[in-house]
C-alpha positions in Angstrom: -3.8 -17.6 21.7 -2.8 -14.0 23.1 0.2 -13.0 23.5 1.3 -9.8 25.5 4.4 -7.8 24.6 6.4 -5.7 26.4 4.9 -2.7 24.8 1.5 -3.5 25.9 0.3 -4.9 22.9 -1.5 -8.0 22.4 -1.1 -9.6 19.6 -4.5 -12.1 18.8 -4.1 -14.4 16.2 -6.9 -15.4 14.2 -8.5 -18.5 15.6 -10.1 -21.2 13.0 -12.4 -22.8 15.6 -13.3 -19.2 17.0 -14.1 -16.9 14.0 -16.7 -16.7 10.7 -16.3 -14.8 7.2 -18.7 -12.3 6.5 -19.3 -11.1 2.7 -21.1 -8.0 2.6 -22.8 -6.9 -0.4 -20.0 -7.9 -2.9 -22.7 -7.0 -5.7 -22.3 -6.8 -9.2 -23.8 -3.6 -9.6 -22.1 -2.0 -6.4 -18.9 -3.6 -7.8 -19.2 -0.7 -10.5 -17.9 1.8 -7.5 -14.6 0.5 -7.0 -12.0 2.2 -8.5 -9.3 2.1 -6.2 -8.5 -1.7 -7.8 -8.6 -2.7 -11.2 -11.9 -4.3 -11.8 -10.2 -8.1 -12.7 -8.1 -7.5 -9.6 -10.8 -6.7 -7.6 -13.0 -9.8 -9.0 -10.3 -12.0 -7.9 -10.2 -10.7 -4.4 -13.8 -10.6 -3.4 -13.7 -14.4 -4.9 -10.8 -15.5 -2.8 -12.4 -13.6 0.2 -15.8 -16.3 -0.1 -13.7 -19.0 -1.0 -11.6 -18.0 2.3 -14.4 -19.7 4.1 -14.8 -22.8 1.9 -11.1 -23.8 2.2 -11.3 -23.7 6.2 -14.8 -24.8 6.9 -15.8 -21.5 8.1 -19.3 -20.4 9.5 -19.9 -18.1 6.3 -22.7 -15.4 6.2 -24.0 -13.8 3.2 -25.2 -10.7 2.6 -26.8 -8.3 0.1 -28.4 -4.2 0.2 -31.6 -4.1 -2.0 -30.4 -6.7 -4.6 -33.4 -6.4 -6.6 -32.6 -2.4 -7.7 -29.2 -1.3 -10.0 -27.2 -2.7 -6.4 -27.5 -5.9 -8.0 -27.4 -9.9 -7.0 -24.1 -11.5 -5.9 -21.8 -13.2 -8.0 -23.0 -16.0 -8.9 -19.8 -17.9 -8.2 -20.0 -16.4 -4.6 -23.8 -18.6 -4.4 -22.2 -21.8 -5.5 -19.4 -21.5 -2.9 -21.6 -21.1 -0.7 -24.8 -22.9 -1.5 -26.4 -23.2 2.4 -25.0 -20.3 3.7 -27.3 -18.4 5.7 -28.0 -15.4 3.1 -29.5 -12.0 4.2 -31.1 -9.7 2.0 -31.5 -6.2 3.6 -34.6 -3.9 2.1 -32.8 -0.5 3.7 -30.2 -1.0 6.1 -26.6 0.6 5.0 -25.0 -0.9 8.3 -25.7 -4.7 7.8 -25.7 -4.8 11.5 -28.9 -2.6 11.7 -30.3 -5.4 10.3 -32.2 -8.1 13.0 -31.8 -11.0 10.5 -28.4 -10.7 10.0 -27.8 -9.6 13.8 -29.0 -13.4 15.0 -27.3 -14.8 12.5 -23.9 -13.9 13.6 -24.9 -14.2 17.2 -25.9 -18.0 15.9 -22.0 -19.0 14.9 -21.5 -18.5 18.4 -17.9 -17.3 17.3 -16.2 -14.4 18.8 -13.8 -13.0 16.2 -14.7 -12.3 12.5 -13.3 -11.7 9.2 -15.3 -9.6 7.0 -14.9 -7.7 3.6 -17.7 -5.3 2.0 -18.2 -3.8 -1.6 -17.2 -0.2 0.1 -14.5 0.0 2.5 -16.0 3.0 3.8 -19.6 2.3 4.3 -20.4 -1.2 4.0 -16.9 -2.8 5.7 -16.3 0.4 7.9 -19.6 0.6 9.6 -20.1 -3.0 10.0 -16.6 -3.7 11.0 -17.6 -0.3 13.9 -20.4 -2.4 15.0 -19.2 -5.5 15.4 -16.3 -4.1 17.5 -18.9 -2.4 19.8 -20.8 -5.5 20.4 -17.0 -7.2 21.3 -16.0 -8.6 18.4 -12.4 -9.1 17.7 -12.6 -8.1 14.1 -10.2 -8.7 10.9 -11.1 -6.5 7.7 -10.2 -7.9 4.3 -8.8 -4.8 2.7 -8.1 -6.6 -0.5 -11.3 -7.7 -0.9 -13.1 -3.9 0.3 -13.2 -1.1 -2.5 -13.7 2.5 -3.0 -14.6 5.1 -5.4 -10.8 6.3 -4.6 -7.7 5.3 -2.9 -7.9 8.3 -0.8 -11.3 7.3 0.3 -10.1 3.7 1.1 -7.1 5.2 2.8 -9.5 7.0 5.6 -11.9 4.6 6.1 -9.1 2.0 7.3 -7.5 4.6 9.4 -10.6 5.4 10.7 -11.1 1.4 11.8 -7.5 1.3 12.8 -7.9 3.9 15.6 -10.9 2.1 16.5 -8.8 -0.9 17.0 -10.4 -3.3 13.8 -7.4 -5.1 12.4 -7.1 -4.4 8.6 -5.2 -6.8 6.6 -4.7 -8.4 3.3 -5.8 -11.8 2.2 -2.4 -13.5 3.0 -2.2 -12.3 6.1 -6.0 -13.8 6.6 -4.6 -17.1 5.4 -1.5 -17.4 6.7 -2.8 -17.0 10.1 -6.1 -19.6 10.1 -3.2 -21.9 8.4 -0.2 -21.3 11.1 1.5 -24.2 9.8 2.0 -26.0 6.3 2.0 -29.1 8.1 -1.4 -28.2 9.3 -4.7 -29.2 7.7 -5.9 -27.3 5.7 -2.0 -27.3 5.0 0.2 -26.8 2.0 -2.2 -29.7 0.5 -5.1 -27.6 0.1 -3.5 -24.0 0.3 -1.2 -24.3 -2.9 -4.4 -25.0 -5.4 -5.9 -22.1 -3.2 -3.4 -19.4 -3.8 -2.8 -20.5 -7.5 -5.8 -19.3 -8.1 -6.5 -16.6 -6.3 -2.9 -15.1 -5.8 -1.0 -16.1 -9.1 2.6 -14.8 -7.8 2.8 -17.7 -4.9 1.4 -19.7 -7.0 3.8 -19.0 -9.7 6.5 -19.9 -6.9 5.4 -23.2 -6.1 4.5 -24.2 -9.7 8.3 -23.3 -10.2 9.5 -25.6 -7.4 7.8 -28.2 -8.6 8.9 -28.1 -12.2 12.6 -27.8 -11.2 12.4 -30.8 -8.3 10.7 -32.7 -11.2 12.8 -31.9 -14.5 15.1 -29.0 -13.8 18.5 -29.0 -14.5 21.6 -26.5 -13.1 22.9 -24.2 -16.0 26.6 -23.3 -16.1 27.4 -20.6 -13.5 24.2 -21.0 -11.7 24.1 -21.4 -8.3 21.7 -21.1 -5.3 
């Protein structure tokens, strides 16, 4: 649904029936470049960016930059996520959009908005992210799941998408919207194992709740 403000803006929410997860050469040997994350931070995000896919069903594609050199193969907990996932691996192409493959594969989803993270928020998310926008694609970056050699780098390259009109946001805002409601399916049911393990404060929260509803007791002087 769109939603114009008075300001002119229009606010378009993410759309589970109308959108597909890229994961763009999340490579263990590209993964080497980030620094703008701590490397088990940054493990956890590009995991809970494939898994983003799983959770709602999504049309996921896969994709990797000359695997077989130091850029390295994916995860290998990325390949069992998604074991029939269309997976394209580029011999050259920096853009993965410059690659034909990987250009009819999207085109195949037959979805119009996309949510997409890379290993290099300034090459591999930022180009692609340019691309896809051109072609007229509504397009959501994962910026918790898109590194750089330095925040200062990964600071650019989103402002550079931003003015281009790419919406760059975190994982929870990703979720949150495909979710809308905790009544919803996939709800609170299969949300809370999701964020426990890929975002351990909320997780924390609800494993707190659910401790005190089943055996918590009010201290003296404590009140809500």
């Amino acid at each position: 649904m769109i939603c114009p403000t008075a300001q002119g803006y229009t606010f378009e929410r993410i759309n589970k029936d109308d959108v597909m997860l890229l994961v763009v050469d999340h490579q263990i040997g590209l993964f080497q470049l980030v620094h703008d994350f701590g490397s088990d931070e940054f493990r956890n995000n590009i995991l809970a960016h494939a898994a983003i896919g799983k959770v709602f069903n999504l049309p996921t594609i896969l994709t990797t930059s000359a695997e077989t050199g130091p850029n390295g193969p994916l995860p290998k907990e990325i390949i069992a996520m998604h074991p029939n996932a269309p997976w394209i691996k580029r011999n050259g192409e920096v853009d993965a959009w410059d690659n034909a493959e990987f250009r009819k594969a999207v085109k195949a989803t037959g979805k119009k908005q996309v949510i997409l993270a890379g290993i290099t928020t300034d090459v591999c998310t930022a180009f692609l992210a340019l691309s896809l926008l051109q072609e007229g694609y509504t397009v959501y970056a994962n910026h918790d799941a898109s590194g750089a050699l330095n925040q200062k780098i990964a600071d650019a390259a989103n402002d550079r998408m931003r003015a281009a009109g790419v919406h760059v946001v975190s994982m929870f805002t990703v979720v949150c919207d495909l979710m809308r409601d905790w009544r919803n399916t996939p709800g609170a049911e299969e949300l809370l194992p999701f964020f426990d393990r890929y975002l351990a404060t909320y997780g924390y929260l609800a494993r707190g709740h659910a401790a005190a509803v089943d055996r918590g007791t009010i201290l003296p002087g404590e009140s809500e």
